[in-house]
C-alpha positions as CSV (number, residue, x, y, z in Angstrom):
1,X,17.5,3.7,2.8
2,X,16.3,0.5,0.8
3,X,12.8,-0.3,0.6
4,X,12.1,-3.8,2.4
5,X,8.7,-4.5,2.0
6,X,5.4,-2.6,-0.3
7,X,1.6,-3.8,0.5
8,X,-1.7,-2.7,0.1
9,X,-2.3,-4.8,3.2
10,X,-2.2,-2.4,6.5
11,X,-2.0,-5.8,8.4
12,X,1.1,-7.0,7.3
13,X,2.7,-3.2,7.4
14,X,1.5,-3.2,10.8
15,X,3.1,-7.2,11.3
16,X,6.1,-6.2,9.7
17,X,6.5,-3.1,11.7
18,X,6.4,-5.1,14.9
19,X,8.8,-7.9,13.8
20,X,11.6,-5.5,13.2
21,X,10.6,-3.2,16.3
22,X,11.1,-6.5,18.8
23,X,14.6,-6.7,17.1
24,X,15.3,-3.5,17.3
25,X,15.8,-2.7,13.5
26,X,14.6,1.0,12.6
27,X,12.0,1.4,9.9
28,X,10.4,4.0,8.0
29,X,6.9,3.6,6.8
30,X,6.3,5.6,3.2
31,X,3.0,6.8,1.5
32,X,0.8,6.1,4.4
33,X,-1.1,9.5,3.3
34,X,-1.6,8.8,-0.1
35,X,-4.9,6.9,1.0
36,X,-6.6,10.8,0.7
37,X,-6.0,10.8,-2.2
38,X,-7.0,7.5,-3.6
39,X,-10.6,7.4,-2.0
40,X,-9.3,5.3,1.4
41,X,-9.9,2.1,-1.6
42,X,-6.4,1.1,-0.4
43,X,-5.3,1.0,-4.4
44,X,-1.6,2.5,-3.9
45,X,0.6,0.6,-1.7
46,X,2.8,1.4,1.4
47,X,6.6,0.7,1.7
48,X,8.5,0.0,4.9
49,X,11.9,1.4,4.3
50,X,15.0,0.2,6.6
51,X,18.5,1.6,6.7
52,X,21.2,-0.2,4.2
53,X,23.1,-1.8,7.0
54,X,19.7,-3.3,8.0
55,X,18.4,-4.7,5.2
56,X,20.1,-8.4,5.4
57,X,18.5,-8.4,8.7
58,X,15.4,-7.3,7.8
59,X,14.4,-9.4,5.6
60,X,15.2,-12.5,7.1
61,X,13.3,-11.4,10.1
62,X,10.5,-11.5,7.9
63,X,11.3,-14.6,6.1
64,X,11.2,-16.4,9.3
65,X,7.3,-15.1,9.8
66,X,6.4,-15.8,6.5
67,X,6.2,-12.5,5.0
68,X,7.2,-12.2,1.4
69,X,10.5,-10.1,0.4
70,X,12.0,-9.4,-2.8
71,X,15.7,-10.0,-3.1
């Protein structure tokens, strides 16, 4: 697994997550409990984790939407 994409921003998480579900590309979505133990003041980001195979794909998925990816 290689992580794709980390935001404090549920909205893009939630963008993200949709964009790779319509093509079909797995993803994992990592630390979305950590909010109980920050307060819920959204400090500690979440990651969207994709298998290795999918990772090329991934990210230009998101490129195309305008979402910002390292690499």
């Amino acid at each position: 697994m290689k992580e794709l994409l980390r935001s404090n921003d549920p909205t893009i998480i939630a963008f993200a997550q949709a964009l790779l579900s319509g093509e079909d590309i797995g993803v994992i979505e990592l630390d979305v409990h950590m909010s109980a133990l920050e307060g819920s003041i959204g400090i500690l980001p979440r990651r969207l984790m994709v298998r290795d195979e999918d990772l090329f794909m991934a990210r230009a998925v998101l490129r195309d939407n305008d979402i910002a990816v390292e690499g």
